[in-house]
C-alpha positions in Angstrom: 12.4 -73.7 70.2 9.6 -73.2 72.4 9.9 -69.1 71.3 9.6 -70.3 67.4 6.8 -72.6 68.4 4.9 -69.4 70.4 5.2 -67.3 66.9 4.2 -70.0 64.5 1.0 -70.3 66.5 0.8 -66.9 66.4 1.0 -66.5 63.0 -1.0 -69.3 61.9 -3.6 -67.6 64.3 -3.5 -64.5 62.2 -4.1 -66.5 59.3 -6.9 -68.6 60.3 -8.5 -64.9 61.5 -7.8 -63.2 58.5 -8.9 -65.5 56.5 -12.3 -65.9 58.6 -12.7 -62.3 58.2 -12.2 -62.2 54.4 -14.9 -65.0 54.4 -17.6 -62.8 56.5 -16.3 -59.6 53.6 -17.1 -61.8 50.9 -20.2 -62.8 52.0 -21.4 -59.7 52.8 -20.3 -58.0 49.5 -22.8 -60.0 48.2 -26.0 -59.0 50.0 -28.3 -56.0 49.2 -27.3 -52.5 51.1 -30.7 -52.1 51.3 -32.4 -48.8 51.7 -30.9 -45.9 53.8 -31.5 -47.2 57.8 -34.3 -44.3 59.0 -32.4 -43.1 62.3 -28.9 -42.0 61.1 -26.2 -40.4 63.0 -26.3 -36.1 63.3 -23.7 -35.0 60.7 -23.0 -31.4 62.0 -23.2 -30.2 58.6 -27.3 -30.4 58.6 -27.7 -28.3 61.7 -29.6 -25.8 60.6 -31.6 -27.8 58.7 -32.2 -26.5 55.1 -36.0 -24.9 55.1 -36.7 -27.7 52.3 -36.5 -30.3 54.8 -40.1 -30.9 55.3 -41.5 -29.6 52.2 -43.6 -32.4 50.0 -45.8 -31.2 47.4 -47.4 -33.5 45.9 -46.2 -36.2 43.6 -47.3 -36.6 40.0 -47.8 -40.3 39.0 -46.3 -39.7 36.1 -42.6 -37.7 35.2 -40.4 -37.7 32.5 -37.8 -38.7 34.7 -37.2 -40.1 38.4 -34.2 -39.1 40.1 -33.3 -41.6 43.3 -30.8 -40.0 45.8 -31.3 -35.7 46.7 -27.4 -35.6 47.4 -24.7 -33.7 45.1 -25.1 -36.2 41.9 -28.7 -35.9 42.2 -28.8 -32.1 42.4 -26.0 -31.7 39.5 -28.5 -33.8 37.2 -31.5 -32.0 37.8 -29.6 -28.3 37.7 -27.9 -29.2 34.1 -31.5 -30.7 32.9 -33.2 -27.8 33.9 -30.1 -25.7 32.7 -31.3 -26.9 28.9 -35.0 -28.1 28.6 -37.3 -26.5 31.1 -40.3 -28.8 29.9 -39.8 -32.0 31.6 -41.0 -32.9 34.4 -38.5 -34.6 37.5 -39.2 -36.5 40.2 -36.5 -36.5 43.1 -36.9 -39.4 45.6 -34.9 -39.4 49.3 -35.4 -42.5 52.1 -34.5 -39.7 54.7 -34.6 -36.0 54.9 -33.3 -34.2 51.6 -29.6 -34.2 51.3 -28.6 -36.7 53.9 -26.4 -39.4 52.8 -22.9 -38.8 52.2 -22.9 -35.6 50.5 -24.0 -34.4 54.1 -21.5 -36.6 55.8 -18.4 -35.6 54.2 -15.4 -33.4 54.8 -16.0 -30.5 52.8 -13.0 -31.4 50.7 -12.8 -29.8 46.9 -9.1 -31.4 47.0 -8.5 -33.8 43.9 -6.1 -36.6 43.5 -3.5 -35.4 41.3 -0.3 -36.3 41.3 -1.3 -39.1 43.2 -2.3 -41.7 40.9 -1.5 -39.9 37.7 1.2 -42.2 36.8 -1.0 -45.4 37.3 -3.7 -43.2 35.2 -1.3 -42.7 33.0 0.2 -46.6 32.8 -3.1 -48.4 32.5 -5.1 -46.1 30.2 -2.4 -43.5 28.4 -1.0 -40.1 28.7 -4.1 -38.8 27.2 -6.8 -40.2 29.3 -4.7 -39.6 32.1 -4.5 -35.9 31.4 -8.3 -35.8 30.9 -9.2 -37.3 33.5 -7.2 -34.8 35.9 -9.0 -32.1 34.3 -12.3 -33.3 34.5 -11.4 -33.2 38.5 -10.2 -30.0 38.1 -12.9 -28.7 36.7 -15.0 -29.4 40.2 -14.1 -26.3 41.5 -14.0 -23.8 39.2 -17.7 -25.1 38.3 -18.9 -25.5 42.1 -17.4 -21.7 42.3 -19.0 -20.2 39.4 -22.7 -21.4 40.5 -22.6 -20.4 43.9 -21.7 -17.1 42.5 -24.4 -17.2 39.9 -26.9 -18.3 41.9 -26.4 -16.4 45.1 -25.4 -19.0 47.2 -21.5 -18.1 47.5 -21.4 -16.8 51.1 -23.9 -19.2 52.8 -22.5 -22.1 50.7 -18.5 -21.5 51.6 -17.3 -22.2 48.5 -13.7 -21.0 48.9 -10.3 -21.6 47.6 -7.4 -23.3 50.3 -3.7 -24.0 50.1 -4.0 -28.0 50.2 -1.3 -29.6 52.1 -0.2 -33.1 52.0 1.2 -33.7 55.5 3.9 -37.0 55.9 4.9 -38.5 58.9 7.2 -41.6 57.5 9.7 -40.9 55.4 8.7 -44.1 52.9 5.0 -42.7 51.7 6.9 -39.0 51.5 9.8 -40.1 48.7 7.2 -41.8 46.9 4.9 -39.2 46.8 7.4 -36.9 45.6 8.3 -39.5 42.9 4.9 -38.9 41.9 4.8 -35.3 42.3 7.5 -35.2 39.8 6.0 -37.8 37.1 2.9 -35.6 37.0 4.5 -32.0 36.9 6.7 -33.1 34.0 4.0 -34.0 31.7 1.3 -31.2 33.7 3.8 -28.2 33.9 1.1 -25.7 34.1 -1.6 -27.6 36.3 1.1 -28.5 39.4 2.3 -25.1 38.5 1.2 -24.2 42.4 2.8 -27.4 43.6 5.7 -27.5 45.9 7.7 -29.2 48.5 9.3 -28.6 51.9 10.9 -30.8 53.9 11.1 -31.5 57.4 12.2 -28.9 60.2 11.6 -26.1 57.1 7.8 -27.8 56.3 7.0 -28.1 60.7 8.2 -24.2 61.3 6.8 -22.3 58.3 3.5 -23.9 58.4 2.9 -24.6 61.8 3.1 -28.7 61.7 4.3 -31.0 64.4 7.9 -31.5 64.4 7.6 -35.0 63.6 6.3 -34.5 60.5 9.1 -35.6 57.6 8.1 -32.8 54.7 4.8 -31.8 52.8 3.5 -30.9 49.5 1.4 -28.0 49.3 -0.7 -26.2 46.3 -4.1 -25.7 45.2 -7.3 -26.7 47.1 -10.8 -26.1 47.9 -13.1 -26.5 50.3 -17.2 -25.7 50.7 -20.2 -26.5 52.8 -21.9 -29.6 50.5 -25.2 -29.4 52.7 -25.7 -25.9 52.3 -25.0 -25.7 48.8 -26.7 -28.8 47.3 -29.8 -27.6 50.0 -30.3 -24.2 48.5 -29.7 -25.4 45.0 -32.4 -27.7 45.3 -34.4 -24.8 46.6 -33.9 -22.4 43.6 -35.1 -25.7 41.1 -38.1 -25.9 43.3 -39.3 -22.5 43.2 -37.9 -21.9 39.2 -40.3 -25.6 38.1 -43.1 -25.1 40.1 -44.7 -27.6 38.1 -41.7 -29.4 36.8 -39.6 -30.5 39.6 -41.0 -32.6 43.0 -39.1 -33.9 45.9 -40.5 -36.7 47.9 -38.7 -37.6 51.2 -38.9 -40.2 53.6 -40.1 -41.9 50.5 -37.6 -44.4 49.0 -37.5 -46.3 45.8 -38.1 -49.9 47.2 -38.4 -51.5 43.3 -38.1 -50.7 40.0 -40.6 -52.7 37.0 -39.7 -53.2 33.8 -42.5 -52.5 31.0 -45.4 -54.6 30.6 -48.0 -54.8 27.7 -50.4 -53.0 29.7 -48.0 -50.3 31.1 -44.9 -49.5 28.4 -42.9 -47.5 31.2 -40.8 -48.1 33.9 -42.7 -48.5 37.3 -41.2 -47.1 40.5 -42.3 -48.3 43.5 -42.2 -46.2 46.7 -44.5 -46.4 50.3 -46.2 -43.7 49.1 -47.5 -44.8 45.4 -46.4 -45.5 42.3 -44.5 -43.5 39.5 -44.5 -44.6 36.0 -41.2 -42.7 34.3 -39.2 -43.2 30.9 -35.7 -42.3 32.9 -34.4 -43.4 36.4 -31.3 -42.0 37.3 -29.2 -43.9 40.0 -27.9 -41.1 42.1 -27.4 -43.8 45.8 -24.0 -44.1 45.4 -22.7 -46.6 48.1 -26.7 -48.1 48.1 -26.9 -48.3 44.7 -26.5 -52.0 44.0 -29.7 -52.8 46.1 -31.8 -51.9 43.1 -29.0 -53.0 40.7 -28.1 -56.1 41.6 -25.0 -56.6 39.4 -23.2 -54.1 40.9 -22.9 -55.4 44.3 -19.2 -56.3 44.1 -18.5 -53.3 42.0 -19.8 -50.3 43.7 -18.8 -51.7 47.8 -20.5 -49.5 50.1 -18.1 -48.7 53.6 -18.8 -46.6 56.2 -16.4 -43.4 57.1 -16.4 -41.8 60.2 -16.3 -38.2 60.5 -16.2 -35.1 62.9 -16.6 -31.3 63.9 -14.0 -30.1 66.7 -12.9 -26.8 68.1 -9.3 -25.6 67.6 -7.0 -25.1 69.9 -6.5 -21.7 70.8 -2.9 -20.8 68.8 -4.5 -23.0 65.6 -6.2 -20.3 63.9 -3.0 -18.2 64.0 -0.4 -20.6 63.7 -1.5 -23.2 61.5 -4.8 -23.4 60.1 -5.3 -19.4 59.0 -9.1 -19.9 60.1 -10.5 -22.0 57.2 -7.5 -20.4 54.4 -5.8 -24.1 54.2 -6.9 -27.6 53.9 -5.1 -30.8 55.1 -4.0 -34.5 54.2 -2.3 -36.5 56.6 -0.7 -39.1 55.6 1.3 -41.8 58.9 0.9 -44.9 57.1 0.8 -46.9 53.6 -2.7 -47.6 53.8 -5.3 -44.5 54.5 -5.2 -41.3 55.8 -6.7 -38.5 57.6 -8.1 -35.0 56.1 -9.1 -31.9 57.5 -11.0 -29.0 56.3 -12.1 -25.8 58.9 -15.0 -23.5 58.6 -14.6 -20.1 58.4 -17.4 -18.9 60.8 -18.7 -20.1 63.8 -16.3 -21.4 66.2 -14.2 -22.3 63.2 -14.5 -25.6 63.4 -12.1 -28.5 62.4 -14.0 -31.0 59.9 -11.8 -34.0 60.6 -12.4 -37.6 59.1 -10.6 -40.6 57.8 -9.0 -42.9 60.7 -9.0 -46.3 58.9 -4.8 -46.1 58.7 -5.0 -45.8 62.4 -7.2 -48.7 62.8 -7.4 -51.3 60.5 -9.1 -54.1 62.2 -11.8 -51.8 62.7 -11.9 -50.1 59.1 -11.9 -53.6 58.1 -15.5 -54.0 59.7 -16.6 -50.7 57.8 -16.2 -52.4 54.4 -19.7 -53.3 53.1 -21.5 -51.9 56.4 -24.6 -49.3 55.4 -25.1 -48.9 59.3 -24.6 -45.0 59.4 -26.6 -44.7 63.0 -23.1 -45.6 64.4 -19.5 -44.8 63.7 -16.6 -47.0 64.1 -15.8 -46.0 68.0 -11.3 -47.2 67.4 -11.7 -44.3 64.0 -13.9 -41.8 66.1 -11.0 -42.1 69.3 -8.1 -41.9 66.9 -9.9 -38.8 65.2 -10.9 -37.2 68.8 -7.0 -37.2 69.7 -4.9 -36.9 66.3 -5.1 -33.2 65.9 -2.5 -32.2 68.4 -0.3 -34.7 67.8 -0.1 -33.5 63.8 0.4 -29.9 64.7 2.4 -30.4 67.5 1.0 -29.0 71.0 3.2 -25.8 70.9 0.7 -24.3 67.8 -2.3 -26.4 68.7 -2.7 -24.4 71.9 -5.2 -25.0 75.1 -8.1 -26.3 74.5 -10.9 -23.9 73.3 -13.8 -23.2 75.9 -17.4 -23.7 73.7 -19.3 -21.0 72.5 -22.8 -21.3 71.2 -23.2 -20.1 67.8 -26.2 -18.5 65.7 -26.1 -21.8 64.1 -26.3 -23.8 67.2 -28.8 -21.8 68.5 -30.9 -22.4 64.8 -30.5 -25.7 65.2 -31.1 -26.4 68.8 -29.1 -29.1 68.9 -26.5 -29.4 71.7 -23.5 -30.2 70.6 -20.3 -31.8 73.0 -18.6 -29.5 75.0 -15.3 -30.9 74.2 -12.7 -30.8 71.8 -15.4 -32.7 69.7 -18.7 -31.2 69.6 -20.2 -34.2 67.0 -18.9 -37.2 65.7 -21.2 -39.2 62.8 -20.9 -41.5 59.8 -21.8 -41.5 56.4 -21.4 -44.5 53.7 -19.1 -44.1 50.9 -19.2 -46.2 47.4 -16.2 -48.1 47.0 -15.3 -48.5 42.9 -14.0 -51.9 42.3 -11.8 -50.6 39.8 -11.5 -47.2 41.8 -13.4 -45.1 39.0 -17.0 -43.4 39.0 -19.8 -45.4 36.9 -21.2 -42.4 34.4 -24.0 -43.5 31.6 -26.9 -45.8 30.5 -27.1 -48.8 32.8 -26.9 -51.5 30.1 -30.1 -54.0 30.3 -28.1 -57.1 31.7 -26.4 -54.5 34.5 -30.7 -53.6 35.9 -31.9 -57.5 35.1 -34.9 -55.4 33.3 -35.9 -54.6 29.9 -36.3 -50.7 28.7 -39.4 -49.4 27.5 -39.7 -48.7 23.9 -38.0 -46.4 22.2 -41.5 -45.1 20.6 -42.0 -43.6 24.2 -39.2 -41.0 23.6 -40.5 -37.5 25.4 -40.9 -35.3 22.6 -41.3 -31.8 22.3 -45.2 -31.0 23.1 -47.2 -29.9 20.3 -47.4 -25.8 20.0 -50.7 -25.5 18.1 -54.3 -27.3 18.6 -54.6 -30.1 16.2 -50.5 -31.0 15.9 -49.8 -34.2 16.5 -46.9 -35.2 19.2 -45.8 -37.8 17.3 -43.4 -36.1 14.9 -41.9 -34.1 17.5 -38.5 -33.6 18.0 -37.3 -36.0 20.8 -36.3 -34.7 24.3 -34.5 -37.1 25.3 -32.2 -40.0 24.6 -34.7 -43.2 24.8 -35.6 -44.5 27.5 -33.3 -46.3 30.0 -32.1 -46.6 33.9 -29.0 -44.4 34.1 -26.4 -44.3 36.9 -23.9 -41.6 38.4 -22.0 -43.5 41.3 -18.9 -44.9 43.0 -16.9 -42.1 44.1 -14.4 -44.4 46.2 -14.9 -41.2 48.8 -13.8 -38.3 46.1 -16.9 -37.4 45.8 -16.4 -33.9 45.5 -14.1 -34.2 42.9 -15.9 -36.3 41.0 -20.1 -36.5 41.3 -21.4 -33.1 40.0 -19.5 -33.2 36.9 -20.3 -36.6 36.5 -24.2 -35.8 37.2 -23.9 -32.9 34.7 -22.2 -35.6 31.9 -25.3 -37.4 32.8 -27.6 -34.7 32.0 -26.2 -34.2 28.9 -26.6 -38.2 27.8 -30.0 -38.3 29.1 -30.8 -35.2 27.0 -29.2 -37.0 24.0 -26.0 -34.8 23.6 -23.3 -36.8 23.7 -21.4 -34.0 21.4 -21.8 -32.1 24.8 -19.5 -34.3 27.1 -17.3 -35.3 24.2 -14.3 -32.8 24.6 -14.1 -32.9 29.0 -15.9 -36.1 30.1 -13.2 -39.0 30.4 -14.8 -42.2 28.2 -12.9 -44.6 30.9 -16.1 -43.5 33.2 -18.6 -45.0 31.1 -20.9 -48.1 32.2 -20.2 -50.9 29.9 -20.4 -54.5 30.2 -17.1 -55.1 29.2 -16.0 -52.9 32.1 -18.1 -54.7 34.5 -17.0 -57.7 34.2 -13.3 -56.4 34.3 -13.7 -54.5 37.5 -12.2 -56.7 40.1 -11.7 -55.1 44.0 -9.4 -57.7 45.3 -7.4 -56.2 42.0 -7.7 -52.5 43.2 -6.9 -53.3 46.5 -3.6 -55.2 45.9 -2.3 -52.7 43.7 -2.6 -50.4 47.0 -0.8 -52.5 49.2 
């Protein structure tokens, strides 16, 4: 009796603590992220810092168009804008240095879920969607390939194609990915075409896994250095619209005023001034709901921990094939770990994830924009998992540091550890687990748009012509958003920023064929959305 009494106490201790903590979540999914906190953690990414860093011309008071966020949707806009009308004239705005919120704080993943939630794709929405939407995060790599190549940037940028493998340590989350793996390669033949399966002992000796691990699916995958190629893309704009394109960092949007009778534009408000604008892109991702309000149980921002260790000395040879494959790792229903490794250098391991390992603490991380600390129970699980998922006969002794060109760039000193850094970045949770692509409708910003009489139009091209009749430039005006990546951003933020460009630019015959419609803004969306819904459909 007295052990029954023990675990009912017990339980309805968990209860009482649960349900204290779900009150604290809900209360704080209601407050503003605010603006990015100005003394972040030191992603190893940024070291060396682009030579855009400190640049800051200066900025007009007047642009076509303000872009709010310098990280990968921000850059895709702007590239595909440019890419088509060379006239307007951008304004990019960044609270901290350029590129460095979560694009620079992320694993380097171009890995794409698949098979993984194709048949829920496919259940709520139809074969068809489902198929277009797999392409559309497909199509991430070839195009992230193809410009680095075209614009020089290949080598310093990384961009590079991996064998992706799903690692499983229960046997439970295994047979029901392969369930899935199935579903999708029956109605996908020729996209899981580099999709396979090994099991067990076969899966732990030809790849070099622990032997604990209970089988793996491996195929296609990417991987690339985001700071380094957003960074030097944003470089090229600047020197190719001299006069067209401006960065301003350390210089956040910190309000946004609808048109007045005595000013018919938007008015963005920054420490620095004010810019009057006909477009503002929302490019914050996980902060994006502190300048649209609406969205602050839709977009959720969390914080994810990530890291940069050295291998072990066997890795490179046994397992990892220095930077050639990428990793999943999956030892629980909820979460997982992933694992990308750089090519140069001391071939680092880019190791995040954690919250499977630690959910009490990843619990905390949900609707926390506090990115000058990580989560310290994710960060210990992360400093000590690698071993233990390769198995210590291929993982080696531990690697004595060497200081690389970079390190010596950067002049930053890194641990002398496994770990040489450990940082944070803040994701944007989806409440329905899908990106938000497309005009921000009026009751979503709480402001009205200016008049569509303020359309850019094509300047005149002789003395005398009047603007007026021009052809337009640009859909008219409106707040426009590109966010909630539910941490795929790789797979899912530079096409979305280049479906973007083509809606601002008023070609929606552009998109129609490869952008998925189920991304689009729309009120009846927004008031669908529902986390608790997304999350219990997880569980």
């Amino acid at each position: 009796m007295g052990s029954l009494i023990s675990r009912a106490k017990l339980l309805i201790g968990a209860i009482y603590h649960l349900n204290k903590a779900l009150d604290v979540l809900s209360r704080r999914l209601k407050e503003s992220p605010g603006i990015p906190i100005p003394n972040p953690t030191q992603p190893f990414w940024t070291i060396p810092k682009s030579n855009i860093s400190a640049e800051g011309k200066t900025v007009p008071q007047h642009a076509d168009i303000v872009i709010i966020g310098s990280g990968i949707t921000g850059a895709s806009f702007a590239y595909n804008v440019f890419e088509q009308e060379t006239s307007l004239r951008i304004v990019m705005l960044e609270a901290r240095d350029i590129c460095s919120g979560a694009t620079a704080r992320n694993g380097g993943h171009i890995n794409p879920p698949l098979y993984h939630d194709y048949s829920e794709l496919k259940e709520q929405h139809g074969e068809e969607i489902a198929k277009k939407m797999i392409h559309f995060r497909l199509a991430h790599f070839r195009e992230l390939m193809s410009i680095a190549k075209a614009e020089d940037i290949f080598e310093l940028s990384q961009v590079r194609r991996t064998e992706n493998f799903d690692v499983h340590t229960t046997a439970k989350t295994f047979d029901k990915a392969k369930e899935e793996l199935a579903a999708w390669q029956a109605d996908m033949p020729i996209e899981a075409a580099s999709f396979q399966v090994d099991e067990g002992v076969d899966a732990s000796s030809k790849f070099g896994l622990s032997s604990e691990v209970v089988g793996c699916i491996h195929g296609d995958g990417g991987a690339i250095h985001p700071y380094r190629f957003v960074t030097s893309l944003l470089s090229r704009l600047l020197d190719r619209n001299p006069h067209n394109f401006f960065i301003s960092t350390h210089n956040p949007c910190t309000e946004i005023e609808s048109p007045t009778s005595t000013c018919p534009f938007y008015t963005v408000h920054t420490p620095k001034g004010t810019i009057t604008t006909y477009h503002v892109i929302h490019a914050t991702n996980g902060w994006v709901s502190h300048l649209l309000s609406p969205l602050r149980e839709k977009i959720i921002p969390a914080r994810g921990t990530m890291s940069a260790q050295r291998p072990g000395t066997t890795l490179n040879t046994k397992s990892t094939l220095t930077g050639e494959r990428s990793y999943v790792f999956y030892s629980g229903t909820l979460g997982y770990d992933y694992l990308t490794q750089l090519p140069s250098g001391e071939n680092e391991l880019m190791f995040g994830g954690g919250w499977a390992s630690a959910m009490d603490a990843a619990f905390a991380d949900i609707g926390t924009v506090d990115d000058s600390q990580y989560n310290w129970p994710v960060a210990s699980h992360l400093a000590g998992a690698l071993p233990f998922y390769f198995g210590a006969e291929n993982w080696g002794r531990e690697k004595d540091p060497e200081e690389t060109e970079d390190d010596k760039k950067g002049g930053v000193k890194w641990g002398s550890g496994r770990t040489k850094a450990s940082w944070s970045g803040i994701l944007g949770i989806s409440a329905d687990g899908l990106p938000w692509v497309g005009r921000v409708p009026t009751k979503l910003s709480g402001r009205s748009e200016p008049s569509q009489s303020c359309t850019p139009r094509v300047p005149p091209k002789e003395v005398g012509e009047t603007i007026s009749g021009g052809p337009l430039l640009t859909s008219p005006p409106g707040e426009w958003i590109s966010a909630g990546y539910t941490g795929e951003g790789m797979v899912h933020a530079w096409m979305s920023g280049k479906a973007l460009a083509f809606m601002v630019l008023n070609d929606e015959e552009g998109v129609r064929e490869w952008f998925p419609e189920i991304l689009r803004v729309s009120e009846k969306r927004w008031k669908k959305a529902d986390i608790v819904d997304y999350i219990s459909r997880r569980l």
